[in-house]
C-alpha positions as CSV (number, residue, x, y, z in Angstrom):
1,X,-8.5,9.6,16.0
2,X,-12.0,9.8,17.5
3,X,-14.7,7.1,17.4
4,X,-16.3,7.3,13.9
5,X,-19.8,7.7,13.4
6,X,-22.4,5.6,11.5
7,X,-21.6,7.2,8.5
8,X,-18.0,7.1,8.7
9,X,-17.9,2.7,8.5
10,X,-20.7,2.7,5.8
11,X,-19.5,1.1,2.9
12,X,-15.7,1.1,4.1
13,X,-13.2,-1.0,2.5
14,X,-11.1,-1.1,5.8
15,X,-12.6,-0.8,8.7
16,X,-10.9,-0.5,12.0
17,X,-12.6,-0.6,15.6
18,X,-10.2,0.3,18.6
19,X,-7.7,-1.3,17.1
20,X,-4.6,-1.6,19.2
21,X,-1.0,-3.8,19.5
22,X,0.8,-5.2,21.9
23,X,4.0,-6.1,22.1
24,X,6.1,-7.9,25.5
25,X,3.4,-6.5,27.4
26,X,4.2,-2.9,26.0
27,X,1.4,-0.8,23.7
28,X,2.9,0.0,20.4
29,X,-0.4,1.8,19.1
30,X,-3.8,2.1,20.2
31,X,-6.8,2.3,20.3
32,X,-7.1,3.5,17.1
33,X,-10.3,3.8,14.8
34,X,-10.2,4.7,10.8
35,X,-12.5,4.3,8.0
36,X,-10.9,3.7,4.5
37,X,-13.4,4.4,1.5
38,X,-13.1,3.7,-2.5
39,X,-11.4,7.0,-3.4
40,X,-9.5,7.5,-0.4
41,X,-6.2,8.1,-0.3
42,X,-5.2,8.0,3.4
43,X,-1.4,9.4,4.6
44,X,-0.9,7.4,8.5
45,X,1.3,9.8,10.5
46,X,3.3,9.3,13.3
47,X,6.8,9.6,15.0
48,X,9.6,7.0,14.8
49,X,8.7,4.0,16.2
50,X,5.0,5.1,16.8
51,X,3.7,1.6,15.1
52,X,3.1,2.9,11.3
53,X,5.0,-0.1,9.8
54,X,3.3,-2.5,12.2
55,X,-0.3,-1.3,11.3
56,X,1.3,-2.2,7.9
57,X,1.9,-5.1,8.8
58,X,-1.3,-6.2,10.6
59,X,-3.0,-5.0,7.4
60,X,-1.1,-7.5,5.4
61,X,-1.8,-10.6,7.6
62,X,2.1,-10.6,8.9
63,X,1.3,-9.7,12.3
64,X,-2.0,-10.7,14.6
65,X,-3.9,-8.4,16.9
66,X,-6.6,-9.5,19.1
67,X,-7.4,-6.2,20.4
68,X,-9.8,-3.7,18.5
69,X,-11.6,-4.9,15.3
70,X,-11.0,-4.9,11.7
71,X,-12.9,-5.5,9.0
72,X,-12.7,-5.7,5.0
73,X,-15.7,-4.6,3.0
74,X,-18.0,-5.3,5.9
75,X,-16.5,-8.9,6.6
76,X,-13.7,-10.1,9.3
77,X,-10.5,-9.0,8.0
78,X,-8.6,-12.6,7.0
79,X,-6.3,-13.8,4.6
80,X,-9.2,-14.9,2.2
81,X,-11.6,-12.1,2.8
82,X,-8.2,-9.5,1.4
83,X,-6.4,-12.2,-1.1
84,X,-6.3,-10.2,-4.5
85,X,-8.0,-7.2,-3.0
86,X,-4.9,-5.5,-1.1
87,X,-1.7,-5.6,-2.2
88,X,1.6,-4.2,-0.3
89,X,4.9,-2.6,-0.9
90,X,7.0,-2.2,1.9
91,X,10.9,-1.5,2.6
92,X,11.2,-5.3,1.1
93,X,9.9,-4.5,-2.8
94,X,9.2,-8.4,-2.9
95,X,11.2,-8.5,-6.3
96,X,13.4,-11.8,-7.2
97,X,16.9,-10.6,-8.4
98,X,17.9,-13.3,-10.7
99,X,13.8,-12.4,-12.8
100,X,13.8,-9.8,-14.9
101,X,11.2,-6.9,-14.2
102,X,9.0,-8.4,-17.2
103,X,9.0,-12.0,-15.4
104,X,8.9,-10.4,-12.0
105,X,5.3,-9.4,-12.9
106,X,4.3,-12.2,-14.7
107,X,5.1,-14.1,-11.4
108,X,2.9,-11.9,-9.9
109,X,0.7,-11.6,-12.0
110,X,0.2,-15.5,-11.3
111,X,-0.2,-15.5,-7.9
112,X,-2.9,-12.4,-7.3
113,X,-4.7,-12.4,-11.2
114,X,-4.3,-9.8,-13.7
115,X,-5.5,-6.4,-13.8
116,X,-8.2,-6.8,-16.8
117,X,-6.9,-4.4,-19.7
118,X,-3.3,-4.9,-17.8
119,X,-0.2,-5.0,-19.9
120,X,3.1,-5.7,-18.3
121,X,4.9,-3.6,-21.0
122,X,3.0,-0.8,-20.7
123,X,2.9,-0.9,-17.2
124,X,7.3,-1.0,-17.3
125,X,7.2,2.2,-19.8
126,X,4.4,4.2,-17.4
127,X,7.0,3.7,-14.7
128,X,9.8,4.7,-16.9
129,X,11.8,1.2,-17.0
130,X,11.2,1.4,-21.1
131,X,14.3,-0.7,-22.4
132,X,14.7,-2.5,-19.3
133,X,11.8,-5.5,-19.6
134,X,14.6,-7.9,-19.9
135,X,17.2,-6.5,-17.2
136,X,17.4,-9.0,-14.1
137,X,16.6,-7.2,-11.0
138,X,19.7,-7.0,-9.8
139,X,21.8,-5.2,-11.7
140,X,18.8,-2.4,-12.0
141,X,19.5,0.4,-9.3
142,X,18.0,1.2,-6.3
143,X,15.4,3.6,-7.9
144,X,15.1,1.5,-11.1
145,X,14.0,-1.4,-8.3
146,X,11.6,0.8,-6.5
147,X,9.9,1.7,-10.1
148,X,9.9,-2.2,-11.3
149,X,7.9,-2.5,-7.6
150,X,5.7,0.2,-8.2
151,X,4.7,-1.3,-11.5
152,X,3.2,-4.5,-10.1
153,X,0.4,-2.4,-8.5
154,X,-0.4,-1.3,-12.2
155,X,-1.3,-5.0,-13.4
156,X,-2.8,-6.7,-10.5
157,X,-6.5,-6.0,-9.6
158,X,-5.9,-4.7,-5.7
159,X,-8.5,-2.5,-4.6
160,X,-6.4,-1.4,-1.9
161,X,-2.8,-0.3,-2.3
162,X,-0.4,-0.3,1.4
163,X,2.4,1.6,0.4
164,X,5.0,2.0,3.4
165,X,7.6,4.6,2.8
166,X,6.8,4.5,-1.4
167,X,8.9,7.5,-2.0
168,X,12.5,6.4,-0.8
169,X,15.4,5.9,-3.3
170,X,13.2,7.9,-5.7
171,X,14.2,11.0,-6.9
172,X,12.1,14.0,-7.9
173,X,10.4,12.6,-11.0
174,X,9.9,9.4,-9.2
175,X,7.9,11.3,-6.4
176,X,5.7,12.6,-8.7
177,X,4.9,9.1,-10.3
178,X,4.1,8.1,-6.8
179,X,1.6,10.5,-6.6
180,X,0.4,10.4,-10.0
181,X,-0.3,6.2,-9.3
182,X,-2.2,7.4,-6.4
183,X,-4.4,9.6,-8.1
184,X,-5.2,7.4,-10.7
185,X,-5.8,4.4,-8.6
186,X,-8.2,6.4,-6.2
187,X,-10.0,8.1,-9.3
188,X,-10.7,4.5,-11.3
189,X,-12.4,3.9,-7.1
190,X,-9.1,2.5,-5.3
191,X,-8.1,3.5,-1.8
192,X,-4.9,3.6,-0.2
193,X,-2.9,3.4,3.3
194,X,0.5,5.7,3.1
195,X,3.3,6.3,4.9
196,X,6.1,8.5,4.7
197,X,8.7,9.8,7.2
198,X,9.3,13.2,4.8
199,X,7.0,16.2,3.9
200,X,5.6,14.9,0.5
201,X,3.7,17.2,-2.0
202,X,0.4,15.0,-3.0
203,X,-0.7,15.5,-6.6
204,X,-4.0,17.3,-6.6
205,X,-6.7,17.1,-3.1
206,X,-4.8,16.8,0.1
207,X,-4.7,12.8,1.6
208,X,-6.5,12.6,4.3
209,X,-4.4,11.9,7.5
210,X,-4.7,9.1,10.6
211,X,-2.9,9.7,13.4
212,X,-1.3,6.9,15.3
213,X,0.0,6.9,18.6
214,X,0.9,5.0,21.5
């Protein structure tokens, strides 16, 4: 992407500045510059291996850049600055397998806050795990995982939703519910950072898209 102007960083939630990464001396990505606004919904493309799972990451404190800045609602991007404000699912859905989905998100629920209004029930039925509160984790299938994942970002009060390759081991159905979270999430005045190595048909306005490349 090109450098943003003025009025592209005003008010941003995420904020990045030439951000780049580095790895054994080797660019993964970079420089790259992106604005993400309350209402955005933001699909990050790229080829295999382009660095779309390490922005991820960065985003999520796992990995360090000093190259390039990033910011959070106007501040330094830290761990304290984002805690409770951006929450991630990634290829690891973060569930324990012996905790049923119900006490899955209690745990979580416990660690980032509660969603004011948030009901872990309901959340389970929106997500179509109705019947399965109680089922430990592991003996749920792969999809029935994903969905037990996806409700977590229905209960916690994230602003910002990192989703990194939502829509695998969901079927049809399931893609849909991805896209129907998304809406909802940037009409109530989320945002969110997507990836996704498929062509995926977004409920409603096009995403808009940031390109990133070595």
């Amino acid at each position: 992407m090109g450098r943003m102007c003025a009025a592209d960083s005003a008010n941003a939630l995420i904020e990045a500045l030439a951000l780049s990464f580095t790895r054994q001396d080797e660019q993964v990505f970079g420089p790259l510059d992106f604005a993400l606004h309350a209402g955005d919904i933001a699909l990050i493309e790229g080829d295999n291996g382009s660095g779309k799972t390490t922005l991820m990451r960065i985003l999520t404190g796992m990995l360090h850049t000093d190259e390039g800045e990033l910011r959070f609602d106007g501040q330094p991007y830290t761990r304290d600055a984002t805690a409770g404000h951006v929450v991630f699912l990634g290829h690891h859905l973060g569930l324990k397998s012996d905790l049923s989905a119900r006490e899955n998100l209690r745990f979580a629920q416990g660690l980032y806050g509660a969603r004011p209004g948030s009901d872990i029930v309901t959340a389970l039925a929106a997500v179509g795990l109705a019947g399965y509160e109680d089922e430990p984790v592991r003996r749920l299938s792969a999809g029935q995982k994903k969905r037990a994942a996806l409700a977590r970002l229905l209960i916690l009060p994230a602003r910002v939703w990192l989703l990194d390759e939502p829509y695998a081991n969901l079927d049809r159905e399931g893609i849909a519910l991805v896209n129907t979270l998304l809406a909802s999430h940037a009409a109530r005045g989320g945002a969110a950072l997507v990836t996704s190595h498929g062509a995926v048909a977004f409920a409603g306005d096009e995403p808009r898209r940031i390109r990133i490349h070595p």
